[in-house]
C-alpha positions in Angstrom: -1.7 30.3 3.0 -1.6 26.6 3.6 2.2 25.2 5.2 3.2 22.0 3.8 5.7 19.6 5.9 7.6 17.2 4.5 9.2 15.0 7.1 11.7 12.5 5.9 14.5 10.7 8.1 17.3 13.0 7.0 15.5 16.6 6.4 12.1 18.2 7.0 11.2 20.7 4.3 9.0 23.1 4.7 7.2 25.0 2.2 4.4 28.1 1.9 1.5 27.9 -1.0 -0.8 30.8 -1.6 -3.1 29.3 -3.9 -1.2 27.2 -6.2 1.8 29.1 -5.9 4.9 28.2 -4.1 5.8 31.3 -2.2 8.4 29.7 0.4 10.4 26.5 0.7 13.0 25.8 3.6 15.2 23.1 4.5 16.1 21.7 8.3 17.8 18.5 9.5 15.6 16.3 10.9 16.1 16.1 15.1 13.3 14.3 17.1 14.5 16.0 19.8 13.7 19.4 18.2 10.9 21.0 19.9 7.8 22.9 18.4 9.2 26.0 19.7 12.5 25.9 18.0 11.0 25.1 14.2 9.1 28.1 14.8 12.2 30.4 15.8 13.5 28.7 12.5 10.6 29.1 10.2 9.3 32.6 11.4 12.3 33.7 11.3 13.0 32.6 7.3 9.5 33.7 6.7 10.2 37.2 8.2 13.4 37.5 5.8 11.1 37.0 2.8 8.1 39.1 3.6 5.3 36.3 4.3 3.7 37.2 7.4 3.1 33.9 9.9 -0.6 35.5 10.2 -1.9 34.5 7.1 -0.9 30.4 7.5 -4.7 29.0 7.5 -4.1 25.2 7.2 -1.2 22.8 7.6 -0.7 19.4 6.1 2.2 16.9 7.6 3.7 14.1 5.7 6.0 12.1 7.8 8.1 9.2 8.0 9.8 9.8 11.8 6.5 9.2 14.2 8.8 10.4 17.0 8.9 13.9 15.7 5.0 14.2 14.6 4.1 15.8 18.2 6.3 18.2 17.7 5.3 19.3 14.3 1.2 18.8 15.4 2.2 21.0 17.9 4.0 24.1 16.0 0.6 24.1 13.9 -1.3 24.5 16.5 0.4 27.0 18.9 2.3 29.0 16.3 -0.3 28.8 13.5 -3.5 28.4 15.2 -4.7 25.0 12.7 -4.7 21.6 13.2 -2.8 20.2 10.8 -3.9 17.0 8.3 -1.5 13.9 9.0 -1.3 11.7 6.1 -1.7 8.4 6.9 -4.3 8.9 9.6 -7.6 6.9 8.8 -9.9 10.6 8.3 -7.2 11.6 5.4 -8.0 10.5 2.0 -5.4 10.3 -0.2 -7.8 9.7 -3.6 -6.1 6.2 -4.3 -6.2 2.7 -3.8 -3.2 1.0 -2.0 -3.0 -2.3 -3.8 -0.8 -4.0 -1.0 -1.2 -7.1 1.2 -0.7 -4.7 4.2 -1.8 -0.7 3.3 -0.5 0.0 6.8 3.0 -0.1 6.3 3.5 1.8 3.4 5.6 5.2 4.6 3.4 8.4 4.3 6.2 9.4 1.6 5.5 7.2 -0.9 1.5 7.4 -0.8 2.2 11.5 -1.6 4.9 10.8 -4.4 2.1 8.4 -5.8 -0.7 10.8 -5.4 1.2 13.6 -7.0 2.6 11.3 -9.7 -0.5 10.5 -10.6 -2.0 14.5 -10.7 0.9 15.6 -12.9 1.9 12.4 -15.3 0.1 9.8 -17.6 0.4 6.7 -15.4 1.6 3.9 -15.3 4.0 5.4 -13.7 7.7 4.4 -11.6 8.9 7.1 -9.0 12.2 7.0 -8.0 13.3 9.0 -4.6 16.9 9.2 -4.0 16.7 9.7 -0.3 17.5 8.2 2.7 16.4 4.8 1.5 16.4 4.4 -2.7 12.7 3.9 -3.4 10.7 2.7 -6.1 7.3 3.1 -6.6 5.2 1.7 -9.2 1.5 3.5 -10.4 -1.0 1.5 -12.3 -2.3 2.4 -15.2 -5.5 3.5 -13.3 -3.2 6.0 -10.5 -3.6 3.5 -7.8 -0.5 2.7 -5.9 0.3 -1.0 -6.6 3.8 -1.4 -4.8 7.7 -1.2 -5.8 11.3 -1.8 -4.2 13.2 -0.1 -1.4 17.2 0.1 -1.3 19.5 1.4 0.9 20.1 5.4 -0.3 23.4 6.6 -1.4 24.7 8.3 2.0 24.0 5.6 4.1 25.9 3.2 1.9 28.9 5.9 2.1 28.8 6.1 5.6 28.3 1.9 5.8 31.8 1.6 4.0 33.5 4.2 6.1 32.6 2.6 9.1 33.2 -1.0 8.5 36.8 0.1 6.4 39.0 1.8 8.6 41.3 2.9 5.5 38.3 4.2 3.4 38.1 8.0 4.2 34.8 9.8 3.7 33.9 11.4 0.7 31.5 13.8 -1.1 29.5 11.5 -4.4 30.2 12.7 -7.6 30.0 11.9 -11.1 34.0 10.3 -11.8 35.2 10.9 -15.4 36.4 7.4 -15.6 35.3 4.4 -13.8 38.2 3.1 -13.6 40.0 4.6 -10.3 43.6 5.5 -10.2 43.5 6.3 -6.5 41.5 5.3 -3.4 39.1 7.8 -3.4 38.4 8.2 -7.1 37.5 4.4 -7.0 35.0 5.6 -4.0 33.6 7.6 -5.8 33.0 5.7 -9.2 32.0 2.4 -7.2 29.5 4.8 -5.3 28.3 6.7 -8.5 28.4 4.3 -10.9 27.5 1.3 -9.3 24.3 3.3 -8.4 24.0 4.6 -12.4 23.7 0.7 -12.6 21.8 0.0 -9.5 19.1 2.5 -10.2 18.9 1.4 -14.4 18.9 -2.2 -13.5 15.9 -2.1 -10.9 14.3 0.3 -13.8 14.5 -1.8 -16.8 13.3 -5.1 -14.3 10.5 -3.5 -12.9 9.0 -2.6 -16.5 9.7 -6.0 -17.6 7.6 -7.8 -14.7 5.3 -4.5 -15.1 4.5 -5.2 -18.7 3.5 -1.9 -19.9 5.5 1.1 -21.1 6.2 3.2 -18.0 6.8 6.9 -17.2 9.9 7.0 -15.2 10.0 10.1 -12.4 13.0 11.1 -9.8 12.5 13.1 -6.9 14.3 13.3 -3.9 17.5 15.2 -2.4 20.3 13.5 -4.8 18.1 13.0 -7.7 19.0 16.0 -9.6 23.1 14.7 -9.7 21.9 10.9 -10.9 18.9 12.0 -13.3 20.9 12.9 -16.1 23.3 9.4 -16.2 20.4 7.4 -15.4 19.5 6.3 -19.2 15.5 5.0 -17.9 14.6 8.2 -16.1 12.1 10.1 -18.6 11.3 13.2 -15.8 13.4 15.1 -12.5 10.7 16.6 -10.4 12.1 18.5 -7.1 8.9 19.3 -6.2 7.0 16.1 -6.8 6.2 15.4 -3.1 5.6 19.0 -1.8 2.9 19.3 -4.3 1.5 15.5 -3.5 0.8 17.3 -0.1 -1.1 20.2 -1.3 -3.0 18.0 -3.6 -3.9 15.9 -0.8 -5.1 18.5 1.2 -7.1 20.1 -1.6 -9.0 16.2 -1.4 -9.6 16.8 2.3 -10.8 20.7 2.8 
């Protein structure tokens, strides 16, 4: 079995494939001060309850965005799977694609694998949206090379911006509002937070195709995607499992 880890600022997700299959996927908060030895209480544990046996993890494959917490993970592979794992982003990983930026090296691991997998599974040219901790978008040429995009802040941290700077503005969970127009405080919260991004998110789509040029393939991905893909009129595809599978592809390039 190869175990996939996807490291993003907010969660890490973990996930089993046997073959092409997905046989396990689990969810932790991301905690740089989390040791190796606790995600492996964590993930033994949840791979006990479904009847995968730790013994049969061969390879491991690490996409991260939080380089404080990439000892900790290299060192779960090793000690609790017996494998080094493949660190995307590392110059002996090929990712099978071009990086068509000034500077390749600053590009976050998480968008390289959303590329790589958007290119596997979709006609490019292609625009990836990931609703996570930052609102990304990603832009694949018409030949699968990555050829760069827009970053935004994500949904949450603009929630937790307003509570913080607006002592009166309580915290609140987002939601799609009937009407837009709020007759209370936090109905208005909530429709400036889930409408305005409706808008945010459809604006940045229908510019970037315009400077683009092309007719685009329009994919979301990413923790909140599933509750925005439906109002956002440019989205053409909701793919939960678009990076996890970037991941394995890249791997399958490195073995």
């Amino acid at each position: 079995m190869l175990l996939v880890i996807d490291a993003g600022n907010t969660n890490v997700v973990f996930a089993l494939f046997e073959g092409d299959k997905s046989v396990g996927v689990w969810r932790s908060a991301t905690n740089v001060q989390r040791t190796a030895d606790e995600y492996a209480v964590f993930l033994h544990a949840l791979m006990e309850k479904a009847g995968l046996k730790s013994s049969k993890v061969q390879a491991a494959i690490l996409g991260s965005v939080v380089p404080e917490a990439n000892f900790h993970f290299t060192k779960l592979c090793r000690d609790h799977f017996n494998c080094e794992p493949l660190i995307v982003g590392s110059f002996e990983v090929k990712v099978g694609i071009k990086i068509l930026l000034d500077r390749p090296e600053e590009i976050g691991a998480d968008r390289i694998i959303n590329a790589v997998s958007g290119a596997a599974s979709y006609k490019p040219p292609l625009l990836i949206v990931d609703f996570g901790t930052a609102t990304t978008f990603d832009v694949v040429d018409v030949d699968g090379n990555y050829c760069g995009g827009a970053i935004a802040p994500g949904i949450n941290l603009s929630l937790q911006a307003l509570h913080m700077a607006a002592a009166k503005l309580p915290r609140i969970g987002i939601a799609p509002t009937k009407n837009v127009i709020g007759k209370n405080t936090n109905d208005a919260i909530k429709s400036g937070i889930y409408w305005g991004y409706v808008c945010l998110i459809d604006g940045m789509i229908t510019k970037i195709k315009k400077e683009f040029g092309k007719p685009m393939t329009v994919i979301a991905t990413g923790g909140l995607a599933k509750l925005f893909s439906n109002a956002v009129e440019g989205i053409n595809h909701f793919d939960a499992d678009l990076t996890l599978r970037g991941l394995k592809i890249i791997y399958e390039r490195n073995r």
